[in-house]
PyMOL Python script that loads the backbone (N, CA, C, O; Angstrom):
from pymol import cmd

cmd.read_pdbstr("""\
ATOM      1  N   UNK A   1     188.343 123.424 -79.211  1.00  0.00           N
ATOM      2  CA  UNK A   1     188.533 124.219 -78.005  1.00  0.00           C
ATOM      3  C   UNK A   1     187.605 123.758 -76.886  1.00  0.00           C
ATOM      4  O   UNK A   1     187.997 123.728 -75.719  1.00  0.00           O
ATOM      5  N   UNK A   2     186.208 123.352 -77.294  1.00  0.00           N
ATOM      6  CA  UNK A   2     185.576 122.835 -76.254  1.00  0.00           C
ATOM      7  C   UNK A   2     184.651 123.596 -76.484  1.00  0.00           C
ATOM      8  O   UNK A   2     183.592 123.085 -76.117  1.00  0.00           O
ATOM      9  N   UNK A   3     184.439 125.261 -77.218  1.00  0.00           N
ATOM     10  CA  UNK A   3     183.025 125.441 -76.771  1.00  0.00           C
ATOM     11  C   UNK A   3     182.076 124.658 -77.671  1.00  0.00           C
ATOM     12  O   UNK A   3     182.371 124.075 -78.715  1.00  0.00           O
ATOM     13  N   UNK A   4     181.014 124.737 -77.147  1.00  0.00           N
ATOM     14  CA  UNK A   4     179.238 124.155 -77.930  1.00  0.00           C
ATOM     15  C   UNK A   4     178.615 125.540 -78.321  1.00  0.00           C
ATOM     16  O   UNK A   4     178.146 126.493 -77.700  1.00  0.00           O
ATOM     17  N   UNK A   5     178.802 125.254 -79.483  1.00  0.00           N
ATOM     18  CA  UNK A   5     177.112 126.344 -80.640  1.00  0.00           C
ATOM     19  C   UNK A   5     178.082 127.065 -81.039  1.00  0.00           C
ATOM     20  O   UNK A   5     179.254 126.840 -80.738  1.00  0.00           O
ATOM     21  N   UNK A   6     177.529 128.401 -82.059  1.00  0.00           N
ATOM     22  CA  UNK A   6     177.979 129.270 -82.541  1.00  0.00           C
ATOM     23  C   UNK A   6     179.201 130.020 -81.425  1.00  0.00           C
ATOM     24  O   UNK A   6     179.164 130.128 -80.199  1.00  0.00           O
ATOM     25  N   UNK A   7     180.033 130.371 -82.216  1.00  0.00           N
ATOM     26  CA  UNK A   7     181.184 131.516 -81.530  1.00  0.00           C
ATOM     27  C   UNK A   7     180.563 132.667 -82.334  1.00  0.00           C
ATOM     28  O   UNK A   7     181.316 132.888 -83.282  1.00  0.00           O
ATOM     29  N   UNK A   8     179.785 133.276 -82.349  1.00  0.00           N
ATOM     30  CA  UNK A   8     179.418 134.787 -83.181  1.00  0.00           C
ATOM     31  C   UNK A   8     179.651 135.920 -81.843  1.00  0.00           C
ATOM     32  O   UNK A   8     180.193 136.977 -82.167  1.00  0.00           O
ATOM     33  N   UNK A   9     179.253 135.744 -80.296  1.00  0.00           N
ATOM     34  CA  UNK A   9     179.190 136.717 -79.888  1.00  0.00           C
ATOM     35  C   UNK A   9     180.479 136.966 -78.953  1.00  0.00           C
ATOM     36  O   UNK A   9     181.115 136.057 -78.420  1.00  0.00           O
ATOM     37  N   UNK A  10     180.694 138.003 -78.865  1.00  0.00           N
ATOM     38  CA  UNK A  10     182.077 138.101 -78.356  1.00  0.00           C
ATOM     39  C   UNK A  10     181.882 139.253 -77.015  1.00  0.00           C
ATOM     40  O   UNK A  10     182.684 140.179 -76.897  1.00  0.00           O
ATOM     41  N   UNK A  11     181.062 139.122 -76.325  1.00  0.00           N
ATOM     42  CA  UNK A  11     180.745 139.965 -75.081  1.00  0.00           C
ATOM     43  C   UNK A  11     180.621 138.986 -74.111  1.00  0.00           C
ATOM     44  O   UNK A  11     180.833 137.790 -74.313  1.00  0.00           O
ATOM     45  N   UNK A  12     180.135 139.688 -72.613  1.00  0.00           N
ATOM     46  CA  UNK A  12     179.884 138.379 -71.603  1.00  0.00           C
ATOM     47  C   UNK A  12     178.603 138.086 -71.873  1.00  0.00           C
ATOM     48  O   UNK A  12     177.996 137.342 -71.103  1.00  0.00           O
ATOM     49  N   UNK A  13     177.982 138.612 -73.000  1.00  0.00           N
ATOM     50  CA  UNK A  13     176.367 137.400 -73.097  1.00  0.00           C
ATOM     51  C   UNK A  13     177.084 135.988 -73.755  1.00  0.00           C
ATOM     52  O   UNK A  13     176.378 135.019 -74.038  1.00  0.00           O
ATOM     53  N   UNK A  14     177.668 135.985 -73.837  1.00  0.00           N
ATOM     54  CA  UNK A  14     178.209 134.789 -74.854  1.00  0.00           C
ATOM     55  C   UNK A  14     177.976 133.536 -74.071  1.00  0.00           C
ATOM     56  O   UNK A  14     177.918 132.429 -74.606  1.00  0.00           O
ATOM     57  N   UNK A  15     177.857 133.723 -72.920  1.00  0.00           N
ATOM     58  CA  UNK A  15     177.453 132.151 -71.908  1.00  0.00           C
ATOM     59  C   UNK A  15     176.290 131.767 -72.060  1.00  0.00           C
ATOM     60  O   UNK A  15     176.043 130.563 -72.125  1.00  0.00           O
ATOM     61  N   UNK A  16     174.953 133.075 -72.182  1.00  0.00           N
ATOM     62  CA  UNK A  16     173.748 132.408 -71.871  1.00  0.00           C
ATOM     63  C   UNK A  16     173.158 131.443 -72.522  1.00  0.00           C
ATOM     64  O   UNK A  16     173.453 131.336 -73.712  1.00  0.00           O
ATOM     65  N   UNK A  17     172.431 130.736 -72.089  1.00  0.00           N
ATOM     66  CA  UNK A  17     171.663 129.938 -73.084  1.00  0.00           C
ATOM     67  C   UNK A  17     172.346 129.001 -73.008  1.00  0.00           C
ATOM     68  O   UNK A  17     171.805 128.014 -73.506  1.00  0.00           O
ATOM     69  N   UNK A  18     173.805 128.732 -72.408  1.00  0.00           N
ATOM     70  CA  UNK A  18     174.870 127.376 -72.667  1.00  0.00           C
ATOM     71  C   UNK A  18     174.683 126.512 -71.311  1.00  0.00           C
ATOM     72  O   UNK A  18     175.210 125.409 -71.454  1.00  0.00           O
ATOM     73  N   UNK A  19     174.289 126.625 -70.462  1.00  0.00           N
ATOM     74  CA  UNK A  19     174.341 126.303 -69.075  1.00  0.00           C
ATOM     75  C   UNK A  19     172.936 125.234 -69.479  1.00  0.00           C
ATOM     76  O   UNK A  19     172.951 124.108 -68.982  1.00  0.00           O
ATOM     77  N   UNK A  20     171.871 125.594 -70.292  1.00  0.00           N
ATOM     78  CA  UNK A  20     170.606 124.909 -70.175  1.00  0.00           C
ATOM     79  C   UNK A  20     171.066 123.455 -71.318  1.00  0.00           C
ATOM     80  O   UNK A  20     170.536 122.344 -71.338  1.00  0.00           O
ATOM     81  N   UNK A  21     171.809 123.792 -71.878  1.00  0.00           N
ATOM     82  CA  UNK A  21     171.922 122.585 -72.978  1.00  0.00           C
ATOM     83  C   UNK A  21     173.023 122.000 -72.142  1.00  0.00           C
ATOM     84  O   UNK A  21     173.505 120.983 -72.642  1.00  0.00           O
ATOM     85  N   UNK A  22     173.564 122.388 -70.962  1.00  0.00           N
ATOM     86  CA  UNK A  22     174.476 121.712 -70.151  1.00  0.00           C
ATOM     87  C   UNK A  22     173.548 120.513 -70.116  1.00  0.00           C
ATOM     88  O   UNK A  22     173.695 119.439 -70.700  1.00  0.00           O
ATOM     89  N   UNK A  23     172.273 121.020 -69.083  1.00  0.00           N
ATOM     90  CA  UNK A  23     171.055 120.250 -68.237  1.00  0.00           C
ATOM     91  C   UNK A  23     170.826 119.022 -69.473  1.00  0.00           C
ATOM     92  O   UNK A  23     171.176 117.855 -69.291  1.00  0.00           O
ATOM     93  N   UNK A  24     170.219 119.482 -70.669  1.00  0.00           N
ATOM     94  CA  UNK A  24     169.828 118.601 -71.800  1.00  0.00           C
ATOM     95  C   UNK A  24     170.857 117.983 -71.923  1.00  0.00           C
ATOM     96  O   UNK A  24     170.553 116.790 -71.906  1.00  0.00           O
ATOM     97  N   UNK A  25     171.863 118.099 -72.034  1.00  0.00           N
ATOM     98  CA  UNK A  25     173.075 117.127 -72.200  1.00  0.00           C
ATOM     99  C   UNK A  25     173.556 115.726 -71.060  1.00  0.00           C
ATOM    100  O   UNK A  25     174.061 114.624 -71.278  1.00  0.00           O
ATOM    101  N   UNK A  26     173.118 116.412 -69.839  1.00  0.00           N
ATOM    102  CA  UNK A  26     173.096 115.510 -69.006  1.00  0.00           C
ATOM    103  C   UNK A  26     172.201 113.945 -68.953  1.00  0.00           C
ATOM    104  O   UNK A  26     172.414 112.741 -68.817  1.00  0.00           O
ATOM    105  N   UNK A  27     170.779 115.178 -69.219  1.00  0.00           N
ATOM    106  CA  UNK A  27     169.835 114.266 -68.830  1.00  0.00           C
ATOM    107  C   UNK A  27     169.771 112.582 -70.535  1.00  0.00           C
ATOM    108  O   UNK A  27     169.324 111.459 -70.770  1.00  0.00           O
ATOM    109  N   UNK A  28     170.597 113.714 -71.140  1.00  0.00           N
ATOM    110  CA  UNK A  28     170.572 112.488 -72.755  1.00  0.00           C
ATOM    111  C   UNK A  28     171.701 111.939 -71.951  1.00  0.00           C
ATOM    112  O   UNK A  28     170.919 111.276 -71.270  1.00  0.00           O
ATOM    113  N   UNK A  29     172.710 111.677 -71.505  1.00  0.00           N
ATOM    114  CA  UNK A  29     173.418 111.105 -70.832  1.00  0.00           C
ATOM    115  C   UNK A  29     173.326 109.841 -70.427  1.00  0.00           C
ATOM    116  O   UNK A  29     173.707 108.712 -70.736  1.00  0.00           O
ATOM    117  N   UNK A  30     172.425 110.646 -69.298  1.00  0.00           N
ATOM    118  CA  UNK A  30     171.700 109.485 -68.421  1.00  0.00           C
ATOM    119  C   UNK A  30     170.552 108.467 -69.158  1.00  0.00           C
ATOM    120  O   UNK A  30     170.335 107.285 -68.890  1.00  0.00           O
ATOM    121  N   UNK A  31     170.129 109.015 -69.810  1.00  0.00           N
ATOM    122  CA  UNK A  31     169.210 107.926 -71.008  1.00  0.00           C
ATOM    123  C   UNK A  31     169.921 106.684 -71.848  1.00  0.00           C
ATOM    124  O   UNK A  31     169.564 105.523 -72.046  1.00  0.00           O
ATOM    125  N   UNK A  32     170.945 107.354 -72.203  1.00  0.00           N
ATOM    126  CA  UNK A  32     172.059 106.637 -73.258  1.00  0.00           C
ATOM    127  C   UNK A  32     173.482 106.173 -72.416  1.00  0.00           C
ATOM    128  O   UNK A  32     174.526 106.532 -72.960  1.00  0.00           O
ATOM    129  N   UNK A  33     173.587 105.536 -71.352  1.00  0.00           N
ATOM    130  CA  UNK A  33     174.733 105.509 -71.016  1.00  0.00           C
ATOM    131  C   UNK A  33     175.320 104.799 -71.492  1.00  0.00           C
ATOM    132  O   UNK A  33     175.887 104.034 -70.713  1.00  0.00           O
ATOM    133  N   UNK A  34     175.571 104.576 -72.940  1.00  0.00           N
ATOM    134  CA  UNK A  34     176.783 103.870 -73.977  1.00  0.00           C
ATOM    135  C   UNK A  34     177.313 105.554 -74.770  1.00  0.00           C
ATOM    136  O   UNK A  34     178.310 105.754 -75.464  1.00  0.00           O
ATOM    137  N   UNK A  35     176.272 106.520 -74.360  1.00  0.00           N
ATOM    138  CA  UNK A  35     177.146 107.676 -74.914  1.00  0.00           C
ATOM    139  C   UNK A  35     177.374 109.116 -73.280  1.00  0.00           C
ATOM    140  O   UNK A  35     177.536 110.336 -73.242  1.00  0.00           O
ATOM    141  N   UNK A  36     177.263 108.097 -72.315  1.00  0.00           N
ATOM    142  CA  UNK A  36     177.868 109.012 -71.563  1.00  0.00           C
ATOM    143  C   UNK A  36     179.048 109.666 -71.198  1.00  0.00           C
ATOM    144  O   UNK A  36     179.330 110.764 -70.717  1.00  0.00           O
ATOM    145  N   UNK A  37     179.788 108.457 -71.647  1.00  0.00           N
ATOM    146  CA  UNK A  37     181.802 109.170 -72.000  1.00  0.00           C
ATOM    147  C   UNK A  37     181.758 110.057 -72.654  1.00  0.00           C
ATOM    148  O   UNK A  37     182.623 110.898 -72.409  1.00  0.00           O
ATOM    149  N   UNK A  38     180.970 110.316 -73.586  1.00  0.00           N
ATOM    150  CA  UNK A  38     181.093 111.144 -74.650  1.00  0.00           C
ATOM    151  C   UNK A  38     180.834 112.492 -74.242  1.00  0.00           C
ATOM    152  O   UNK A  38     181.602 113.451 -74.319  1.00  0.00           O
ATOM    153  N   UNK A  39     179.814 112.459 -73.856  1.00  0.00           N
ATOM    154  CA  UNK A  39     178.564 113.658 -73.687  1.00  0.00           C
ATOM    155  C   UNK A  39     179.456 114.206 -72.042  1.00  0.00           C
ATOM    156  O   UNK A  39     178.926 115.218 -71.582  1.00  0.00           O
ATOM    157  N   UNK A  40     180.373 113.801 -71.393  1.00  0.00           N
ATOM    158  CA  UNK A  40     180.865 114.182 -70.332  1.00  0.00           C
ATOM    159  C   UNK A  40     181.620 114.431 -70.642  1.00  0.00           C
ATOM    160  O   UNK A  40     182.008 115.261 -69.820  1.00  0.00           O
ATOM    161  N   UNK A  41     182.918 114.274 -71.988  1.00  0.00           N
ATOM    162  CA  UNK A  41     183.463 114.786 -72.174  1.00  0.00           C
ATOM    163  C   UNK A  41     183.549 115.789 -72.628  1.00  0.00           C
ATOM    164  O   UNK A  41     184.626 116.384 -72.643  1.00  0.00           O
ATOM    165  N   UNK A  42     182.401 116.309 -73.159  1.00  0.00           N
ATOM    166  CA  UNK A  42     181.993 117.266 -74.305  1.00  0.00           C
ATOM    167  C   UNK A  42     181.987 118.314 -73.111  1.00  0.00           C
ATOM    168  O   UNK A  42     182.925 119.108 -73.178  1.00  0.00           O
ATOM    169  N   UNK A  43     181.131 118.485 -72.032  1.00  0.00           N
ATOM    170  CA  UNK A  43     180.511 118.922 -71.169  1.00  0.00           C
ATOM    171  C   UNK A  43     181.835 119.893 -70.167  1.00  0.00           C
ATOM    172  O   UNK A  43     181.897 121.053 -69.760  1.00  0.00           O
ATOM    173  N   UNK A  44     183.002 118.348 -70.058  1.00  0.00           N
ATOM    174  CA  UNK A  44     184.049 119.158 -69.324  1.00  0.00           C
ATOM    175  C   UNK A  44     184.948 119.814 -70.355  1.00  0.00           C
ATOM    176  O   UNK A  44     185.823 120.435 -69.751  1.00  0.00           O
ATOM    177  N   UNK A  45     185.093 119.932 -71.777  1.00  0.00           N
ATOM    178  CA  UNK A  45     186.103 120.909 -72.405  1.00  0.00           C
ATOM    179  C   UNK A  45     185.099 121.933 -72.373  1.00  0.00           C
ATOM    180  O   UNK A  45     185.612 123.045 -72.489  1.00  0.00           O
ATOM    181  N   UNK A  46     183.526 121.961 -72.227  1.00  0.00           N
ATOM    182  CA  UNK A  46     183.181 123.507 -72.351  1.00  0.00           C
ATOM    183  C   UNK A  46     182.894 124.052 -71.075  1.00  0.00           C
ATOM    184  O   UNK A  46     182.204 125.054 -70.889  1.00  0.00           O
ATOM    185  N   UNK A  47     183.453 123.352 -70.182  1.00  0.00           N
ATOM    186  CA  UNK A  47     183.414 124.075 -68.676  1.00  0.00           C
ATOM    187  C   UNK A  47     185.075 124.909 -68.905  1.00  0.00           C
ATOM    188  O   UNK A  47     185.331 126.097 -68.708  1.00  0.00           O
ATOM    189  N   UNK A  48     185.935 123.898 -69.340  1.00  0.00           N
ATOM    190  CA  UNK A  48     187.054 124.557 -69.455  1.00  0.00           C
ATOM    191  C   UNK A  48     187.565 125.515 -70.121  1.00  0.00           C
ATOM    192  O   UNK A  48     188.579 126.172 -69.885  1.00  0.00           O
ATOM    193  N   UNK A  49     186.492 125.603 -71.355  1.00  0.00           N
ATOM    194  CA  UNK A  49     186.589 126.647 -72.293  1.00  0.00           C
ATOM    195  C   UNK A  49     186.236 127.787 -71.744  1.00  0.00           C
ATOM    196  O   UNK A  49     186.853 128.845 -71.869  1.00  0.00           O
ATOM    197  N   UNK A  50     185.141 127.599 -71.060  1.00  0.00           N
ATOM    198  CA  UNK A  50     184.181 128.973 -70.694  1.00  0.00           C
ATOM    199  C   UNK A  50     185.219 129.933 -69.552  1.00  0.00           C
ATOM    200  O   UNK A  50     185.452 131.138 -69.451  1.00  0.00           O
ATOM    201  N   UNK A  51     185.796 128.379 -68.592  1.00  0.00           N
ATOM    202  CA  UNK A  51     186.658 129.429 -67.633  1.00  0.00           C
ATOM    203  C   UNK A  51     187.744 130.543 -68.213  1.00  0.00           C
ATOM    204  O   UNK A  51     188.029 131.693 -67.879  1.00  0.00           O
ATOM    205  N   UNK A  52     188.245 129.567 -69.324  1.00  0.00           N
ATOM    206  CA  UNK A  52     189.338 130.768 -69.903  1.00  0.00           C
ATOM    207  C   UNK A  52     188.915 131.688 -70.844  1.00  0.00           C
ATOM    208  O   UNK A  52     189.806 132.486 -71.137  1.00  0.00           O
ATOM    209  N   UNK A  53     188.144 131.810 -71.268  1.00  0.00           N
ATOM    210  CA  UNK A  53     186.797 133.281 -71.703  1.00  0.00           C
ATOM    211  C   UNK A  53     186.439 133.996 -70.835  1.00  0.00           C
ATOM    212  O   UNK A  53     186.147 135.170 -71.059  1.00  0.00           O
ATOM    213  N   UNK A  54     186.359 133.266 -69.231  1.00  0.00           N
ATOM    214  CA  UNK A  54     185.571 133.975 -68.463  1.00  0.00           C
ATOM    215  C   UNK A  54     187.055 135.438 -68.367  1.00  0.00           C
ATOM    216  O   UNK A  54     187.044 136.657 -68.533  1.00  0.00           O
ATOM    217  N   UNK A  55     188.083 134.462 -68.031  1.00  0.00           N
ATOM    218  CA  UNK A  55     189.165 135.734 -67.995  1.00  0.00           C
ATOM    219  C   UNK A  55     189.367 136.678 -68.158  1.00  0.00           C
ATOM    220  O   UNK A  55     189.856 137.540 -67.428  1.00  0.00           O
ATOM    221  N   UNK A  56     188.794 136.706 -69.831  1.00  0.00           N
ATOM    222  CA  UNK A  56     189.333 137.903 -70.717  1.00  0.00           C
ATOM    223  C   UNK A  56     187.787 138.611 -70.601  1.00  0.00           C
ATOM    224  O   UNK A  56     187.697 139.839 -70.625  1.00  0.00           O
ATOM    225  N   UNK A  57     186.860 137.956 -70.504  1.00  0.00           N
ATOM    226  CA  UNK A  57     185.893 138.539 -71.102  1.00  0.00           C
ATOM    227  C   UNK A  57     184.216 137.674 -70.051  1.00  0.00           C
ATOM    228  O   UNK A  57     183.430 136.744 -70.232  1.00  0.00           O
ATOM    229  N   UNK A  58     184.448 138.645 -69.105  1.00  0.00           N
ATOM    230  CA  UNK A  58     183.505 138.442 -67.752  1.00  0.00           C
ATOM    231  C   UNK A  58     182.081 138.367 -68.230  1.00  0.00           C
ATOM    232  O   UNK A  58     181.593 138.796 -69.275  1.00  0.00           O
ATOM    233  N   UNK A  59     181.451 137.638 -67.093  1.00  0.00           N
ATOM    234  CA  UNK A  59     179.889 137.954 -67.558  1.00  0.00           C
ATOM    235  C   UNK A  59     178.803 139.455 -67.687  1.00  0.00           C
ATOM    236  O   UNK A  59     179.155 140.531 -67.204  1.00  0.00           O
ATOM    237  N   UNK A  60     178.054 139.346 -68.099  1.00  0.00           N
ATOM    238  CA  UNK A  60     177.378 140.664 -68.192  1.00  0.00           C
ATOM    239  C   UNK A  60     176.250 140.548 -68.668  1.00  0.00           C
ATOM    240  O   UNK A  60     175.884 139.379 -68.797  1.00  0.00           O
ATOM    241  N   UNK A  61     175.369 141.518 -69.063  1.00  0.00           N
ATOM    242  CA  UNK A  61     173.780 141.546 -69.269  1.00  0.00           C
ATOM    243  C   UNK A  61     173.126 140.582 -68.446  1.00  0.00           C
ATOM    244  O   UNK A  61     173.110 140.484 -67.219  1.00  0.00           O
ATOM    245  N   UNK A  62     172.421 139.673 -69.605  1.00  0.00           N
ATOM    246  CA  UNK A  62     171.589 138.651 -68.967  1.00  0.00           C
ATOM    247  C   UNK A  62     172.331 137.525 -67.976  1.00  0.00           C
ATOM    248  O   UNK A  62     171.990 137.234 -66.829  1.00  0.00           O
ATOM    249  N   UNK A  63     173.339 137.027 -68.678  1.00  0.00           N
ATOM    250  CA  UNK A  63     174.783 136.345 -67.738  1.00  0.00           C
ATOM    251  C   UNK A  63     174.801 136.455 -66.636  1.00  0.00           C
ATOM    252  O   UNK A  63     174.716 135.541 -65.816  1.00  0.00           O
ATOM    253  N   UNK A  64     174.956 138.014 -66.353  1.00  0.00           N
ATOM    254  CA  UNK A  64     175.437 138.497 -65.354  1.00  0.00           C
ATOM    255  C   UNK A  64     173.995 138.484 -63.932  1.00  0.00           C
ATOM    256  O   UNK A  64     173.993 138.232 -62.727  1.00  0.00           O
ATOM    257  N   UNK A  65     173.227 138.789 -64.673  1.00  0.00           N
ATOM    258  CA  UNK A  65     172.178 139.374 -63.701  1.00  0.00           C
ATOM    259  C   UNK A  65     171.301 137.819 -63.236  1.00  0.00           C
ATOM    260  O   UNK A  65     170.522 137.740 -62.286  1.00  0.00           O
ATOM    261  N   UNK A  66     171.682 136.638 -64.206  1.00  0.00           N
ATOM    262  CA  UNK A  66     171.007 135.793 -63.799  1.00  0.00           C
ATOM    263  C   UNK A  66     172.130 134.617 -62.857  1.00  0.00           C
ATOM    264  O   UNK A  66     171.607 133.608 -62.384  1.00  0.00           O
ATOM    265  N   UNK A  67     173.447 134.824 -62.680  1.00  0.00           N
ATOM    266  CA  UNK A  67     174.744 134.923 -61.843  1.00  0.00           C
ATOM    267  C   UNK A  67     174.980 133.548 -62.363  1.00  0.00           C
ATOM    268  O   UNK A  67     175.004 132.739 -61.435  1.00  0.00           O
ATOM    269  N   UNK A  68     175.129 133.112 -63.313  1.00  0.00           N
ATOM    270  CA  UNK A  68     175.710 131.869 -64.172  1.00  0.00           C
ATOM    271  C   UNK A  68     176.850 131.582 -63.763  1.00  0.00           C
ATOM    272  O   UNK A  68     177.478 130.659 -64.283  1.00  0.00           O
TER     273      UNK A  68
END
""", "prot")
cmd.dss("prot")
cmd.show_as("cartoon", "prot")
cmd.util.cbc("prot")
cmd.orient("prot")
């Protein structure tokens, strides 16, 4: 589907914490660019994932208040 880490939580906290391993993902990217196809691809199915979660199931708590 595209997301990264556990699927356990099923509220709008379910984003946090995913946006920072975005950053780490980048920056290994840019270190390794024989695995940057990779790591960009990874990056855009969980942008795409997240939008169609965001749908059903909006941000909130920490998510919300820190405007992810």
């Amino acid at each position: 589907s595209g997301w990264l880490g556990p699927d356990d939580i099923t509220d709008g906290d379910q984003y946090w914490g995913r946006f920072d391993m975005l950053l780490a993902m980048a920056a290994y990217a840019e270190a390794n660019p024989t695995k940057a196809a990779n790591v960009s691809k990874s990056m855009l199915l969980f942008m795409h994932e997240t939008g169609q979660r965001m749908v059903t199931t909006p941000l909130s708590d920490w998510s919300a208040a820190r405007g992810m």
